[in-house]
N, C-alpha and C positions, 0 to 999 in steps of 0.2 A: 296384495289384493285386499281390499276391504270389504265387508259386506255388510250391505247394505238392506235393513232390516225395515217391513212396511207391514200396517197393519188394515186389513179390509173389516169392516163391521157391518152387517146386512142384517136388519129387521123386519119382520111381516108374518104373512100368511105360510106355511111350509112351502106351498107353491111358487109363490112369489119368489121366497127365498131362493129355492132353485132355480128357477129359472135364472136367474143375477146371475147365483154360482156359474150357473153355465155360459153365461154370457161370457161373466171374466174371465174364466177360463179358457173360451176361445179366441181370446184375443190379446192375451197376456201368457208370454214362457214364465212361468216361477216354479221355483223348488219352495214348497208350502214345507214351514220350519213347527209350527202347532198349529191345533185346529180348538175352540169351543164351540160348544153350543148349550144355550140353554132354553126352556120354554114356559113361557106363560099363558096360558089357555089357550086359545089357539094360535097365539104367536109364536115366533121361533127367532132366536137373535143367535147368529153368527157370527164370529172372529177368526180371522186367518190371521197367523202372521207367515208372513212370505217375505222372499227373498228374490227380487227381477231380475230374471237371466238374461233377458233380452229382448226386446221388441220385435212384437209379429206383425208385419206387413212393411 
């Protein structure tokens, strides 16, 4: 088995941000392997690295 290593980056307002999160979240299975974040005034930049389990739908 290999695995299979993906990195998501998401930029913006904290709100905006989550919402994404949530989006991918409900429409992708992954085992999330690290998470960053970092912010700059009112933004916020996101990194996941994940690993796809497998496709929802």
């Amino acid at each position: 088995m290999s695995l299979s290593v993906r990195c998501l980056v998401l930029r913006g307002l904290v709100k905006e941000v989550e919402e994404d999160v949530n989006k991918f979240l409900a429409t992708h299975d992954v085992n999330i392997l690290h998470m960053t974040q970092s912010e700059n005034g009112e933004y916020l930049s996101l990194t996941l690295l994940y690993e796809e389990l497998s496709p929802i739908g």
